[in-house]
C-alpha positions as CSV (number, residue, x, y, z in Angstrom):
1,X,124.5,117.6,103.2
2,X,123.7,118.7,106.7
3,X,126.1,121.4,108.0
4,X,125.6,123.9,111.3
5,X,125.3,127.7,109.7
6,X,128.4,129.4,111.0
7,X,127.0,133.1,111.5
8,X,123.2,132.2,112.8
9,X,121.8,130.2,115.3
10,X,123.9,127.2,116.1
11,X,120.3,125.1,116.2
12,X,119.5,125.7,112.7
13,X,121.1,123.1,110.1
14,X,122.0,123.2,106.6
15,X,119.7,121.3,104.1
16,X,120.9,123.8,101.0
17,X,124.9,123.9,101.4
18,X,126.5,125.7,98.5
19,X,130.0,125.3,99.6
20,X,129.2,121.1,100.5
21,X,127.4,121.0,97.0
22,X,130.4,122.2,94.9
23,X,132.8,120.5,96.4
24,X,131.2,117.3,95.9
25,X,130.6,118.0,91.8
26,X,134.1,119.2,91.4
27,X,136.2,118.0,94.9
28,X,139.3,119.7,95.3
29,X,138.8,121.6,92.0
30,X,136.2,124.0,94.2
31,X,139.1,126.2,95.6
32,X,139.7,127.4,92.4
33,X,136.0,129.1,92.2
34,X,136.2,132.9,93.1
35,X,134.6,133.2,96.7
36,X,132.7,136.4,95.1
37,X,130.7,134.0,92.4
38,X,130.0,131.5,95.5
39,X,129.1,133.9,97.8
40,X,126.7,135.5,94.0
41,X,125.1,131.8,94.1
42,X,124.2,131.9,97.8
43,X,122.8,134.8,97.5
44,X,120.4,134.4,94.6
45,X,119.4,131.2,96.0
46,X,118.8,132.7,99.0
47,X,120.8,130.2,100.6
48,X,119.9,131.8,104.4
49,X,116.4,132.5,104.2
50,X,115.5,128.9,102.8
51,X,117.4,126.9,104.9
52,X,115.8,128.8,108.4
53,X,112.6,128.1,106.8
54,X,113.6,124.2,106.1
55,X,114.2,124.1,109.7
56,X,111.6,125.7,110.9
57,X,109.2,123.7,108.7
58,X,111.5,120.4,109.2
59,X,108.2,118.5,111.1
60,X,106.1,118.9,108.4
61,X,105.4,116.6,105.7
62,X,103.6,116.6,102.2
63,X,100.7,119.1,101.9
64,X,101.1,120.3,105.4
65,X,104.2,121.5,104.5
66,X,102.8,122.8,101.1
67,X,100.1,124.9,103.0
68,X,102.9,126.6,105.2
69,X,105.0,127.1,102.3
70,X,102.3,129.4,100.7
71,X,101.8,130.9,104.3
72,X,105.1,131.4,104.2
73,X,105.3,133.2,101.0
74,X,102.0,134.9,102.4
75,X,100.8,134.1,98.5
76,X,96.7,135.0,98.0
77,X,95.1,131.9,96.3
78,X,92.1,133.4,94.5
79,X,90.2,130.0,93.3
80,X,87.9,129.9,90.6
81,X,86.2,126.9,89.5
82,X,86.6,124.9,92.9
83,X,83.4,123.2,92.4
84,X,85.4,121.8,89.5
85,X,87.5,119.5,91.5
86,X,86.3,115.8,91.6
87,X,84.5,115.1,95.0
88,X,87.5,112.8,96.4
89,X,85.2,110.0,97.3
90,X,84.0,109.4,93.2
91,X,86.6,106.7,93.5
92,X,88.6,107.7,90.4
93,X,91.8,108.8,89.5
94,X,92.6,112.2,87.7
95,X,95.3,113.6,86.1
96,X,95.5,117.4,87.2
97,X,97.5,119.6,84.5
98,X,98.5,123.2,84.9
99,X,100.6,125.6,82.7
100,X,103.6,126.7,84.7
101,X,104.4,130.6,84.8
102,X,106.3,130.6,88.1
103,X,108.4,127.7,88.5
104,X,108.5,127.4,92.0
105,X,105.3,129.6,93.9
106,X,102.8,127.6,91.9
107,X,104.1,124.4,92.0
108,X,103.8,124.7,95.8
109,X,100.4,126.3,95.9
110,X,98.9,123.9,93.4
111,X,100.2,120.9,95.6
112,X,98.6,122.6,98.4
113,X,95.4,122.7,96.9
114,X,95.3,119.5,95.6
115,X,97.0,117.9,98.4
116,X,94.3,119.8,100.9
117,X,91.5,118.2,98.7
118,X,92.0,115.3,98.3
119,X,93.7,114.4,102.0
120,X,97.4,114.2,100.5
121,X,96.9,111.2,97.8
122,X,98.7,112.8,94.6
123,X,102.1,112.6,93.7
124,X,103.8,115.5,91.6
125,X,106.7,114.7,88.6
126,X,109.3,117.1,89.3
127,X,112.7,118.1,89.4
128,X,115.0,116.1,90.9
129,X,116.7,118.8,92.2
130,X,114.0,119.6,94.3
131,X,114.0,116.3,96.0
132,X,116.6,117.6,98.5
133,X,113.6,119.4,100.2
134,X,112.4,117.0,102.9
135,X,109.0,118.4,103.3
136,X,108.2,117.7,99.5
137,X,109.7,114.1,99.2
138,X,106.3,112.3,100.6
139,X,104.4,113.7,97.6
140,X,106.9,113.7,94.9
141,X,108.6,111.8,92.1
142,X,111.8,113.4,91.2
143,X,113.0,112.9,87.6
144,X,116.0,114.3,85.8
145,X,115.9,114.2,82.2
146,X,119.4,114.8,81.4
147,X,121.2,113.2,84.0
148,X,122.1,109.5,84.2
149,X,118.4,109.1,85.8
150,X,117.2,109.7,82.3
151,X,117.0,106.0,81.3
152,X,114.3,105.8,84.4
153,X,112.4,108.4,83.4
154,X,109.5,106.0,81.5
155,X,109.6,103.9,84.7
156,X,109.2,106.6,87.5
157,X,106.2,107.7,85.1
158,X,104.3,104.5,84.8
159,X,105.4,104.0,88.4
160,X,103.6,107.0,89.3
161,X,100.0,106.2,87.1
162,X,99.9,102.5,88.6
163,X,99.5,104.2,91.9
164,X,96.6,104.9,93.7
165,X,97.3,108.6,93.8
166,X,96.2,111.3,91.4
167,X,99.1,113.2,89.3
168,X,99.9,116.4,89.3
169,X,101.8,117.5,86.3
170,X,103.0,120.8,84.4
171,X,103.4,119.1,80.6
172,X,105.7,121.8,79.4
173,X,108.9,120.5,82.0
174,X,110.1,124.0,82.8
175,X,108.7,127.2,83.8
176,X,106.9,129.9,81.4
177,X,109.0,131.9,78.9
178,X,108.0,135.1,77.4
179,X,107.3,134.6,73.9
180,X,106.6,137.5,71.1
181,X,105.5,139.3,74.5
182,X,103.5,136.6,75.6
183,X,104.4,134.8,78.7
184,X,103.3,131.3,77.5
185,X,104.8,127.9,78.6
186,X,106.9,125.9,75.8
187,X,105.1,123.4,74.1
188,X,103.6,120.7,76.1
189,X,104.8,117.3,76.0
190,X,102.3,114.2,75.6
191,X,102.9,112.3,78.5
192,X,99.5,113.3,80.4
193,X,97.8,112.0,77.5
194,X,99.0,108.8,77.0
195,X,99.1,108.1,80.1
196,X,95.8,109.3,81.0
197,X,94.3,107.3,78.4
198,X,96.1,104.2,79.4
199,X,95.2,104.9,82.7
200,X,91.7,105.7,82.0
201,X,91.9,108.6,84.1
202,X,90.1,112.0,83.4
203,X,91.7,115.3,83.1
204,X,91.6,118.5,84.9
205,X,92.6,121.9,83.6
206,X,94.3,124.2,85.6
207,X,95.3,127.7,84.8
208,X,97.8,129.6,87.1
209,X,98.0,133.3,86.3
210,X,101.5,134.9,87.0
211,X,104.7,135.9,86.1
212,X,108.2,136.6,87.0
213,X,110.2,139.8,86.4
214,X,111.8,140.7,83.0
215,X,114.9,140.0,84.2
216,X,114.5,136.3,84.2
217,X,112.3,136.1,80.7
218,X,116.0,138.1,79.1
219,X,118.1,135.6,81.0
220,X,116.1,132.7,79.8
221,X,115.9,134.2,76.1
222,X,120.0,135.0,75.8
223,X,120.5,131.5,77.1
224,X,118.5,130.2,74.4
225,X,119.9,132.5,72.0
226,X,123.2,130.8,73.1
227,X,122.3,127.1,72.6
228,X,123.7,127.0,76.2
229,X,122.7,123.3,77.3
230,X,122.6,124.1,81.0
231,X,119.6,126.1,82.1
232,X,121.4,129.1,83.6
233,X,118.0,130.6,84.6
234,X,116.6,128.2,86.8
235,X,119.4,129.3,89.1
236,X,117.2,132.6,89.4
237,X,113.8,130.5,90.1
238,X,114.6,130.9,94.1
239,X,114.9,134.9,93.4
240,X,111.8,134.9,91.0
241,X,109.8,133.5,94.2
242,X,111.1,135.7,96.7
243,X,110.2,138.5,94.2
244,X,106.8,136.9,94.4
245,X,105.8,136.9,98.2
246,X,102.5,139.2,99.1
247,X,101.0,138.7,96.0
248,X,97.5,137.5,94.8
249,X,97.2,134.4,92.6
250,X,94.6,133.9,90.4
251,X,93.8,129.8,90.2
252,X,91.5,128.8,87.4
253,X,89.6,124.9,87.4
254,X,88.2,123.8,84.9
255,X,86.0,120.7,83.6
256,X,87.5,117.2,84.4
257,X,87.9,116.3,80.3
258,X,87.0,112.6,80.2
259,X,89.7,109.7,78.9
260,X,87.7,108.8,76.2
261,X,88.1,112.2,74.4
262,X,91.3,111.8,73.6
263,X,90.4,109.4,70.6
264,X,92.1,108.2,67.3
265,X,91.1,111.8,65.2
266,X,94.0,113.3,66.4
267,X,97.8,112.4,67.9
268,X,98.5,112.4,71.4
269,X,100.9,115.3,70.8
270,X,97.8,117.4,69.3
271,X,95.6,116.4,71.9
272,X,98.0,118.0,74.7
273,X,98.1,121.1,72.3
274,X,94.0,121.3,72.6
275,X,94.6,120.9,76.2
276,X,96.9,123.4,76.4
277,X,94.7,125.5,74.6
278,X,91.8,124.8,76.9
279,X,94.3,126.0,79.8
280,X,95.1,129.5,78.4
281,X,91.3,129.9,77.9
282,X,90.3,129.5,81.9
C-alpha cells in the first residue's frame, strides 16, 4: 500500500493511501465515490502531513519512534507520580492501565513513557487499524473486534500476558465520550483483571488528562443516537490530534495495586469499575 505522492517530493512514499485503500474494500465499485468525499477523507486524515512524517520517521522503531511522535506533536508531558513506576529491574510484570480521552496523542505518549522506562519491553492491545504504522508494529498487538479477527481476539490477549513484556492497555476500547458534560471513558471492560490475576501481575493506574474539541464528542453522540454500527468518529481521531499539537499533558501514576486485591468479594467486572474509579481520582 506503498505509492509515490504525485504533487510532493518524489522520495517520499505512501504508507496511508486513500485512493489504494478504497479501491481494495470496494474494487471497481470506487469510481462511483464522489472525488469531493475522497478528497473530505484525505483531508481529515491528514493524509499528507502523516505520510511525510512516516517517512521521515521510517528508521525508527518502537519507543524511539514513540518519543519522536510526541516531539513531533511538540506535546508537554507533565508527569506526576513517576516515582510510581516499578523500578524495571524488580523482575515483575505489570499491567499499566490508563483511561483514554484522546484516542491517538495519549496512546503515543503513554507508550513513550513506558517504553522509555522500561527499555522497550511492553506491548500495547490496539487497533488493528493502526498496525499499518510501521514504527508502532514492534510494540503492538493489533486486535479487531468486529472484523473476522474477532474469533482471535482471546488468543492475541493471552498471547500478549504469556510474554515477557508488560501490557499496556486502555480497558474502555475506544476513546473518551462526553457524558452528562463529563468527558469520561465508556465503561471498562474486565480483561486487565482477569488477566492480571491469572498472570499474577500488579497493576498501575494511569490518569491522562485531556480532551478533544466538541465537535467530535457531538459526532460521537449523534452516531450513537443513530445506532450506527460503524464508528463514524474515529475517522476524526487524526484531526482531534492535530488539533492537539503544542499542548501540555498532565500524566498522573499512581500505586502499583497488587494481584491479590482483586479477590472473590467482588466480580472482575466490579473490580475494573474500582479501578476505574481509582483512575479518575489521580
Amino acid at each position: 500500500m506503498c505509492k509515490h505522492f504525485n504533487n510532493m517530493d518524489k522520495a517520499i512514499e505512501k504508507t496511508i493511501d486513500i485512493d489504494g485503500i478504497l479501491k481494495s474494500k470496494i474494487g471497481s465499485k470506487v469510481k462511483y465515490v464522489p472525488r469531493f468525499a475522497i478528497s473530505w477523507l484525505k483531508s481529515i486524515i491528514h493524509e499528507d502531513e502523516v505520510n511525510r512524517f512516516l517517512w521521515e520517521s521510517r528508521n525508527l522503531r518502537g519507543t524511539e519512534w514513540l518519543t519522536e511522535c510526541v516531539h513531533y506533536l511538540d506535546m508537554t508531558l507533565e508527569i506526576v507520580g513517576l516515582e510510581n513506576l516499578p523500578d524495571k529491574s524488580d523482575g515483575k510484570l505489570y499491567t499499566f492501565v490508563s483511561n483514554h480521552p484522546l484516542g491517538g496523542a495519549d496512546g503515543v505518549a503513554l507508550g513513550s513513557i513506558i517504553g522509555q522506562h522500561y527499555d522497550g519491553k511492553f506491548r500495547y492491545l490496539i487497533n488493528d487499524l493502526l498496525m499499518n504504522l510501521p514504527g508502532i508494529r514492534p510494540v503492538s498487538i493489533g486486535i479487531n473486534k468486529t472484523g473476522s479477527q474477532s474469533r482471535n481476539f482471546p488468543q492475541m490477549v493471552e498471547a500478549g500476558f504469556q510474554s515477557e513484556n508488560h501490557m499496556l492497555m486502555f480497558p474502555a476500547g475506544i476513546c473518551s465520550r462526553k457524558i452528562k458534560g463529563n468527558i469520561h471513558d465508556l465503561a471498562w471492560t474486565k480483561t486487565f483483571v482477569s488477566k492480571s490475576v491469572q498472570y499474577k501481575r500488579d497493576v498501575v493506574p494511569i490518569h491522562f488528562g485531556g480532551q478533544n474539541s466538541d465537535k467530535f464528542y457531538r459526532i460521537a453522540n449523534l452516531c450513537k443516537a443513530l445506532h450506527l454500527k460503524f464508528n463514524v468518529a474515529m475517522l476524526f481521531l487524526v484531526d482531534e490530534m492535530y488539533k492537539n499539537v503544542h499542548k501540555t499533558f498532565r500524566v498522573s501514576i499512581g500505586k502499583p495495586i497488587p494481584w491479590q486485591t482483586f479477590d472473590k468479594s467482588k466480580t472482575h467486572k466490579e473490580w475494573a469499575r474500582v479501578v476505574e474509579d481509582e483512575v479518575y481520582k489521580l
